[in-house]
N, C-alpha and C positions, 0 to 999 in steps of 0.2 A: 514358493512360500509367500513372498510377497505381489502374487500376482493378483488383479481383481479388475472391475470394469474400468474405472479411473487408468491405470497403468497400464493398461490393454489400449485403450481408445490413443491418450498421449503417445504413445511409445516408448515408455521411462520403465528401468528395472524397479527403482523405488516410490510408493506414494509421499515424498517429499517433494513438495513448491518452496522454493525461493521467495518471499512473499518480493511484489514488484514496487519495491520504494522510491519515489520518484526524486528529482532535487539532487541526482549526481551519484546517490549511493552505489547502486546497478552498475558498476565496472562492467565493463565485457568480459575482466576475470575473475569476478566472482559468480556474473552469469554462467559462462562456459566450465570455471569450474565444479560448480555445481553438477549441470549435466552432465558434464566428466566423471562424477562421483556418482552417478547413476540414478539422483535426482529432476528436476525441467527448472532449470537456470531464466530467470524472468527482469526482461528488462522494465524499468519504472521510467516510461515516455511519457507521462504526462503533461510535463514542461519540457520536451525536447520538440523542435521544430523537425518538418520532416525529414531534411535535409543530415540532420545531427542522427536522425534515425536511422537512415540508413547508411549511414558510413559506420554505425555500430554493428547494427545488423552484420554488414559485412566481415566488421572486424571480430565478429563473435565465428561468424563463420572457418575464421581460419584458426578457432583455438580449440572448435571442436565439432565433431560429425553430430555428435547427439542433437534429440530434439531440443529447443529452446522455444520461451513464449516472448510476448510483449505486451504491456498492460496500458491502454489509452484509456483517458476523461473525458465521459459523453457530456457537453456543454449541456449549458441549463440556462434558462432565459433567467436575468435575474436585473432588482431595479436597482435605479440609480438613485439613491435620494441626497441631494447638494446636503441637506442641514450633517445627514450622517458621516458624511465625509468630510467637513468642516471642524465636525465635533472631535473625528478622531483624530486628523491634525492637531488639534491644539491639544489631544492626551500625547500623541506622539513627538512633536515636537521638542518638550523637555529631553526625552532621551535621544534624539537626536544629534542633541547639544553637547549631551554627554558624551557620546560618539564624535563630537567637531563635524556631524551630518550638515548642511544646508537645511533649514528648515523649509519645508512643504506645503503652502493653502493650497496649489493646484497641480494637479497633475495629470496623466492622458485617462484618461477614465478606459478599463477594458471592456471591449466591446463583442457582444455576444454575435453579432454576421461574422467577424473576423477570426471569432473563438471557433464556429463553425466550420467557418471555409478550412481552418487549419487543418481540425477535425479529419473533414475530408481528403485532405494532402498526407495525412498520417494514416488513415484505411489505405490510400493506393498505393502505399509505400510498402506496406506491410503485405497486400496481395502480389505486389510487383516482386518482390523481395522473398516472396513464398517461405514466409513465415508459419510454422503448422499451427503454433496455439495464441489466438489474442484472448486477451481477459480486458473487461471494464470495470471501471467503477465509478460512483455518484449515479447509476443510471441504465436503462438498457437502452442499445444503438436503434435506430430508425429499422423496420422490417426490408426496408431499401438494401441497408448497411449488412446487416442477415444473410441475406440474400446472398446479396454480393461473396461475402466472403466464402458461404458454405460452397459456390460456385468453384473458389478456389480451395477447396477442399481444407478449410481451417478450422480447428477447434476448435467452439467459443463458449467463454468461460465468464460468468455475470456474477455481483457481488452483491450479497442479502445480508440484511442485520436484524430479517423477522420472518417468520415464517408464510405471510404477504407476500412480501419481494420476492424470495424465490418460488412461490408460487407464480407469480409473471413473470420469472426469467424465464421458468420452463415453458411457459404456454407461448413467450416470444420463439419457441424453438432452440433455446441454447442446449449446450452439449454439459455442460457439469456446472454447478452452483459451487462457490467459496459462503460459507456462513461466516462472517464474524461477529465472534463476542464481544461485549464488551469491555475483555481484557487488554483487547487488542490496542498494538500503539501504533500512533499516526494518525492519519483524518479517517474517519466512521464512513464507511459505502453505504449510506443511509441513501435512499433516495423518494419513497414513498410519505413518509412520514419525519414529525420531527425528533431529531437526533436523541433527546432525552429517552421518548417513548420506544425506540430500540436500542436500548442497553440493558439487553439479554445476555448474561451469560453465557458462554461459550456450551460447559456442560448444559445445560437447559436447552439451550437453541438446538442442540445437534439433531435428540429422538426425535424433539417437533416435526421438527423438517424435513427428516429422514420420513418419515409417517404420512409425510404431504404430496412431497412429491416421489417422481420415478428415475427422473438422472442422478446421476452420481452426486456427493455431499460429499465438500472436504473442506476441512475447521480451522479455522483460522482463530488466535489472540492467545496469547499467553502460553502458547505450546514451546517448549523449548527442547522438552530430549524425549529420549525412546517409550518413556512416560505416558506424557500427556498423547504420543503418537498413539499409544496403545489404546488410551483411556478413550480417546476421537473414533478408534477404527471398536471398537466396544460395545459406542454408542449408536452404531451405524455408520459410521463416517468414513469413507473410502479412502481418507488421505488428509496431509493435513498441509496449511500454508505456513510459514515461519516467516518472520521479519527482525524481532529483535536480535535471537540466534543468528544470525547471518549477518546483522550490521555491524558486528563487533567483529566481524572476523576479518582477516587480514586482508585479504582482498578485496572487501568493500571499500567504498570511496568515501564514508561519512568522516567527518572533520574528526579530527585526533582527539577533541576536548567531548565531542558528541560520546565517543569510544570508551572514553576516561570517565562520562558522567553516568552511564548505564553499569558498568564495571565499578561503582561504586555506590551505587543506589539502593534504597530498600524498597520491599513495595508497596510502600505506606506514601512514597515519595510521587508517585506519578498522578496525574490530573486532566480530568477534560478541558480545554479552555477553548474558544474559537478568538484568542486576542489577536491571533498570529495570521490567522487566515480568511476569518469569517466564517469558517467554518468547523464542525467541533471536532477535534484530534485529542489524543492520548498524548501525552510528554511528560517528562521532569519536571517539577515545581521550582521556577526560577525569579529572578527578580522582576522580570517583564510581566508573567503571569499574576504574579500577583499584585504590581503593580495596577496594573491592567484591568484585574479584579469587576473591580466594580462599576466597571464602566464598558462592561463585555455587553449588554442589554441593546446600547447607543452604537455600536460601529456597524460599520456597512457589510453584508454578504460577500463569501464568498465569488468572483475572484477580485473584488474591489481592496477588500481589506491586505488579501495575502499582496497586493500591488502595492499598497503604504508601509508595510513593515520590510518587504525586498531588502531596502537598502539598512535597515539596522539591520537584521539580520546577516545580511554579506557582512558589515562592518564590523558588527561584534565578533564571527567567526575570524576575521583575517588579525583582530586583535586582541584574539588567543581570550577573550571576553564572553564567559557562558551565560552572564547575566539574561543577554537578550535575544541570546540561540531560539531556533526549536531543536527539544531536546527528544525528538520522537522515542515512546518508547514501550513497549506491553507492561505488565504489569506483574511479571516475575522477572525482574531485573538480575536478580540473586541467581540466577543460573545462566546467567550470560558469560561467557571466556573471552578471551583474545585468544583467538587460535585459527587455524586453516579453516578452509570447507573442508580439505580430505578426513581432518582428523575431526570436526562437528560432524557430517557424516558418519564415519565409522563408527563415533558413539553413539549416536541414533541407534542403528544398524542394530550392533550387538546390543546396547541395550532391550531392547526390543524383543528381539530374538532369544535373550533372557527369559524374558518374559512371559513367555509364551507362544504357540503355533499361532501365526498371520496369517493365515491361509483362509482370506473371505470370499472364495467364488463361490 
């Protein structure tokens, strides 16, 4: 009933993703449980070094046989400009203080050969490792990287926020497109164009795209139950990604206050801001954010800026302080729980099945 090309290719009974949240969320048991409950459990390595990758990798190995993926950051050449990063020390600074931080004029500037080479220590890990499905995002891999992986017989799975992008993930050869909308929470997989000019809606994007290209289409932002799964596979959409649904649930690793802010939010509450990272994400409207406001035009690109904020942000979280979080989040908060995977799952599931015959071969 739930079978189709998506779930045929992956090897997954359900077209449910874990979306791959990166910054700690991705337990290995909320990945494993996931594809334990018959979904593709996805780790968020973005910021894990290779090293931390595969002692996951491993350890997801022994909570479950199912398949599982891993989502890496294709680097992006980006400048360095001194005035921009001057300017945002002296916005960040005051909360610093507020914090008892050390205030900041210099620091290691991130460097894009080094961003690179990681890059590439994260692909061999991942083929070593005989991982079946990688997903990107910000970007599609080098035709090298392609290559290489399909060699070792791996899915790959590219992330569009217009119907452009995935028009070149497919012609790069990938194996299934993620669209997300603009409901979606966390940082935007924009990478063609600027952020503003792909904030497509979720329903909108899906037919587009469906219509453009020939690989599989699975919808990613603001999907939360057996619903929106339906409303996605409707549209053409083979499957859907979750990320707010899964961060609230038990097993995830997001901060307790992260948990408590979504679980009581509306969706009136949530916001683009790039103060946090340089680059534009979806979150809770907090003190930082608007603080920050107006002065979002002057800081530096991502990953300079997300390197200046680091240490508030660890601080705020270790002192139980939501002011200066990222509060990553989609934008139907209001159907978010505390509860397991098994039991999000199963409401999917029957919901769904409710609903209607799934049956899109």
């Amino acid at each position: 009933m739930f079978t189709n090309e998506m779930t045929r290719r992956m090897n997954i009974e359900y077209p449910i993703i874990q979306a791959p949240m990166a910054g700690g969320i991705t337990t290995s048991k909320l990945v494993a449980e996931t594809s334990n409950a018959g979904g593709l459990g996805m780790i968020g390595a973005g910021y894990m070094t290779p090293a931390q990758i595969r002692e996951q990798i491993r350890e997801i190995k022994q909570l479950t046989s199912n398949p599982f993926g891993i989502n890496l950051f294709v680097p992006k050449k980006f400048k360095v400009i001194e005035n921009n990063i001057k300017s945002a020390n002296q916005f960040l600074n005051p909360i610093r203080q507020q914090l008892n931080l050390h205030q900041r004029d210099n620091f290691e500037i991130p460097n894009f050969n080094h961003a690179f080479a990681t890059f590439m220590e994260q692909i061999k890990v991942v083929r070593q490792e005989k991982v079946p499905i990688c997903s990107f995002t910000f970007g599609i891999p080098s035709e090298e990287v392609i290559t290489e992986l399909k060699q070792s017989n791996i899915i790959l799975v590219g992330t569009a926020t217009t119907v452009t992008e995935a028009v070149e993930i497919e012609k790069a050869q990938m194996d299934i497109v993620v669209v997300q909308g603009s409901e979606a929470g966390g940082h935007r997989g924009n990478f063609m164009n600027d952020s503003q000019e792909g904030l497509v809606g979720l329903m909108s994007l899906i037919p587009q795209v469906v219509d453009s290209v020939s690989i599989p289409v699975v919808a990613a932002g603001g999907v939360m139950d057996g619903r929106g799964l339906m409303a996605s596979i409707c549209l053409g959409a083979k499957g859907v990604q979750m990320g707010t649904a899964f961060l609230t649930c038990k097993e995830s690793g997001a901060n307790k206050i992260h948990k408590t802010a979504i679980l009581h939010a509306k969706e009136d509450q949530t916001v683009l801001t790039r103060s946090f990272s340089g680059k534009w994400a979806r979150g809770i409207k907090n003190k930082f954010i608007t603080e920050m406001q107006e002065h979002e035009t002057l800081l530096p690109d991502f990953p300079i800026q997300n390197t200046l904020t680091q240490a508030i942000r660890r601080a705020s979280a270790a002192q139980n302080n939501q002011d200066f979080m990222s509060l990553w989040s989609g934008q139907s908060p209001r159907l978010a729980k505390n509860q397991t995977v098994q039991l999000l799952m199963n409401s999917i599931i029957a919901e769904a099945k409710k609903l209607g015959s799934m049956d899109t071969r």
